[in-house]
C-alpha positions as CSV (number, residue, x, y, z in Angstrom):
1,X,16.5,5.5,6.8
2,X,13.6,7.1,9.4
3,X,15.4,8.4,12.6
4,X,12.1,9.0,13.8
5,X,10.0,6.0,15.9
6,X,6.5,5.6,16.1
7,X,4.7,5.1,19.7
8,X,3.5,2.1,20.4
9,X,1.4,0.6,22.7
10,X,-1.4,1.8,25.4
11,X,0.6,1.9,28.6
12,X,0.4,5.6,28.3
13,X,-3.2,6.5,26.4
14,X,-5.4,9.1,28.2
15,X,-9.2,8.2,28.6
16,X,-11.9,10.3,30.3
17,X,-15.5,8.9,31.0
18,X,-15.1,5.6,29.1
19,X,-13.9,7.3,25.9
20,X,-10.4,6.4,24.7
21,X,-8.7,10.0,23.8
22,X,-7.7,10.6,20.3
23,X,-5.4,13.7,19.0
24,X,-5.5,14.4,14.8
25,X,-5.5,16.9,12.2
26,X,-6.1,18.0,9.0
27,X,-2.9,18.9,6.9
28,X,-3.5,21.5,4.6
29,X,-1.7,23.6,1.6
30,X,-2.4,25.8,-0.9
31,X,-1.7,25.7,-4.7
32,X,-1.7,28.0,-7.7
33,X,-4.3,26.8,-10.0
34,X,-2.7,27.4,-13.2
35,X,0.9,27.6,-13.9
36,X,1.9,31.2,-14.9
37,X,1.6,32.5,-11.0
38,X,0.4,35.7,-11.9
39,X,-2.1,37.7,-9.5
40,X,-5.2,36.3,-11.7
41,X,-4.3,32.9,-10.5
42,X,-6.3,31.2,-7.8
43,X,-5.4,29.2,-4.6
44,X,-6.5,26.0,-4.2
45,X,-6.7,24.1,-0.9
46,X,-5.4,20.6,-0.8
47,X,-5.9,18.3,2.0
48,X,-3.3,15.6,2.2
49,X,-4.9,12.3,3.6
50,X,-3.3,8.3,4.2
51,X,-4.1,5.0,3.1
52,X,-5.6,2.8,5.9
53,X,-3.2,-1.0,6.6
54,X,-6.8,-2.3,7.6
55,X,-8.9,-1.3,4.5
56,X,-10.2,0.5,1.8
57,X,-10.6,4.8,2.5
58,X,-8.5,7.4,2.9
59,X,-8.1,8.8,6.3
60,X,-6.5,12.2,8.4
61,X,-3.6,11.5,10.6
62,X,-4.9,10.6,14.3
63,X,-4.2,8.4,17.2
64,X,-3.5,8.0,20.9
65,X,-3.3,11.0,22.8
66,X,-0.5,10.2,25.8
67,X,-0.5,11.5,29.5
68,X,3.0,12.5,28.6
69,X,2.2,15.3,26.0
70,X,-0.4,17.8,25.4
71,X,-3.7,17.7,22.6
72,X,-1.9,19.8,20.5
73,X,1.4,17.6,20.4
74,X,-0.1,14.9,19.9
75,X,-1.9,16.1,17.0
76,X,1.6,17.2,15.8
77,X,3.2,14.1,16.5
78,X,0.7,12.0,14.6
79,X,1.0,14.0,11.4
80,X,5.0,13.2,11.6
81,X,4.0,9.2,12.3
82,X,1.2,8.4,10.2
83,X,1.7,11.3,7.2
84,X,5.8,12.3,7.0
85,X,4.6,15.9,7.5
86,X,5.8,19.3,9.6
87,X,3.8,22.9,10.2
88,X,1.9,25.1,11.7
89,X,-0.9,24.0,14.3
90,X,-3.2,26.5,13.3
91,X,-6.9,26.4,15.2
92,X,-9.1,23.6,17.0
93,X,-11.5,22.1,15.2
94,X,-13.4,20.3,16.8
95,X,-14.7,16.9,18.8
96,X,-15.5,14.1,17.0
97,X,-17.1,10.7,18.8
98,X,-16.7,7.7,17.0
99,X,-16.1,3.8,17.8
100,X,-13.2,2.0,17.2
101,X,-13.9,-2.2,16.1
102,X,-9.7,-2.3,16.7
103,X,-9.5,-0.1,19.8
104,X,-11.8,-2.2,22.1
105,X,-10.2,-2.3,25.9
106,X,-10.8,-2.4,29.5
107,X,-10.7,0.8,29.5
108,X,-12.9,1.5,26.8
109,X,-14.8,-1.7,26.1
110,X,-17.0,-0.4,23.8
111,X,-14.3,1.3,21.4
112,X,-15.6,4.6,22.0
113,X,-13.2,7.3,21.2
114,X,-13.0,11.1,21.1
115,X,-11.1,12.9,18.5
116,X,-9.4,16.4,18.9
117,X,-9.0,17.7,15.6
118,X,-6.5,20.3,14.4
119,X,-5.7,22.2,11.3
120,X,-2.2,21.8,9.9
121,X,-0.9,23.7,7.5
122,X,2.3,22.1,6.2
123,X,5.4,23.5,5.6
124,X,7.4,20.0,5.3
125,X,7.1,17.2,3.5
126,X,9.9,14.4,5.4
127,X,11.5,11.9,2.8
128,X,11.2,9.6,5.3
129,X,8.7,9.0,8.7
130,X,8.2,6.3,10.5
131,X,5.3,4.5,9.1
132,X,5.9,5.5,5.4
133,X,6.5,1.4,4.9
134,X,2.9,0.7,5.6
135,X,1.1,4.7,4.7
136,X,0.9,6.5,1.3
137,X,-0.2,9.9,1.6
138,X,-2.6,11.6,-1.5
139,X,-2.9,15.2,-1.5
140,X,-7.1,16.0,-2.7
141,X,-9.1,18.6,-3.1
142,X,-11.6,19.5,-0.4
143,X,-14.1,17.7,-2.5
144,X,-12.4,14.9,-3.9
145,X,-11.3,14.1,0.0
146,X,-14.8,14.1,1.3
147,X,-15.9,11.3,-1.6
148,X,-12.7,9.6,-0.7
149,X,-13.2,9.8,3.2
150,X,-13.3,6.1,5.1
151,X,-14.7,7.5,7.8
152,X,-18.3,9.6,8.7
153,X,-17.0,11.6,11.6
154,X,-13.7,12.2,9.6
155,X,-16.1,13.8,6.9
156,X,-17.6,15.8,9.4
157,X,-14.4,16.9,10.4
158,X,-13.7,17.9,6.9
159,X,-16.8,19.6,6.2
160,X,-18.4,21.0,9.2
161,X,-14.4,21.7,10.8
162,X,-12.5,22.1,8.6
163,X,-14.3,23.8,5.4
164,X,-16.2,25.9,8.0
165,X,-13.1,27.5,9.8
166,X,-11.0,28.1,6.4
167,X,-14.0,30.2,5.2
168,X,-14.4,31.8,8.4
169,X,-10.4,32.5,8.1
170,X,-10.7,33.6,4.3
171,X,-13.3,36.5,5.3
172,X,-11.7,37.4,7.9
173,X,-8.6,38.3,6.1
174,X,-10.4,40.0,3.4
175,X,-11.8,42.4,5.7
176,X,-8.6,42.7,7.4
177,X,-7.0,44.0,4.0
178,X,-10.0,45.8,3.4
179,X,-9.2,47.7,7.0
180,X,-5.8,48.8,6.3
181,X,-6.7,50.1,3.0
């Protein structure tokens, strides 16, 4: 059984210039591309992305970012709700506008929403999270979770976030090895 709980409702969503505010991220791990392990093998970067309760696509954890809590937790939080996962907030991504057909409100009557998007590199995987009755999480390749993206800006977020900032990362270590050397 989950002793984690799920948020619900709107009573505490933050909104800013007619745009519901939205908190997500990108979980991320690496694996060894062949089995023996050895320094010859290469690292390949998973994403791990959910089912949708409302369609077909895959999708990145996100949702409601609360007056309660900061950006960043609420990007955290999600990823325990929506995908049963723990780790490292690494960088911002980016901003991603987008309108919501289910998210319609006084507030926001046009379903406009902007997304905060985080990387997350995941340390935990949780037996059990709240929404795990009605969410099945995939972990894809880069590429196969761009064809299997629901969502344009989420695809975005994949490829001009995401890809862009883990290459940016890889280089940068590489010449930090190659500084100490």
């Amino acid at each position: 059984m989950c002793d984690l709980v799920a948020r619900t409702g709107r009573h505490q969503q933050r909104y800013e210039a007619g745009c519901r505010l939205v908190a997500g991220c990108i979980p991320f791990r690496y694996k060894i591309s062949d089995e023996t392990g050895d320094a010859n093998s290469e690292k390949i970067i998973e994403v791990l992305m959910i089912n949708s309760p409302s369609g077909p696509g895959l999708l990145f954890p996100k949702g409601g970012w609360e007056n309660d809590e900061t950006v960043e937790e609420a990007a955290v939080r999600e990823a325990v709700e929506e995908a049963g996962v723990r780790g490292e907030l690494m960088d911002f991504l980016g901003f991603y506008h987008f309108k919501s057909k289910t998210h319609q409100d006084e507030f926001s009557p046009e379903g406009v929403c902007r997304a905060a998007m985080f990387a997350l590199f995941v340390k935990e995987e949780l037996e059990s999270w709240p929404e795990q009755s009605t969410r099945n999480r995939t972990w894809l390749t880069v590429a196969e979770a761009f064809v299997s993206c629901r969502h344009a800006w989420m695809r975005e977020a994949l490829q001009d976030g995401f890809s862009k900032w883990h290459a940016e990362k890889m280089i940068s270590a590489r010449n930090d090895v190659t500084l100490s050397c």
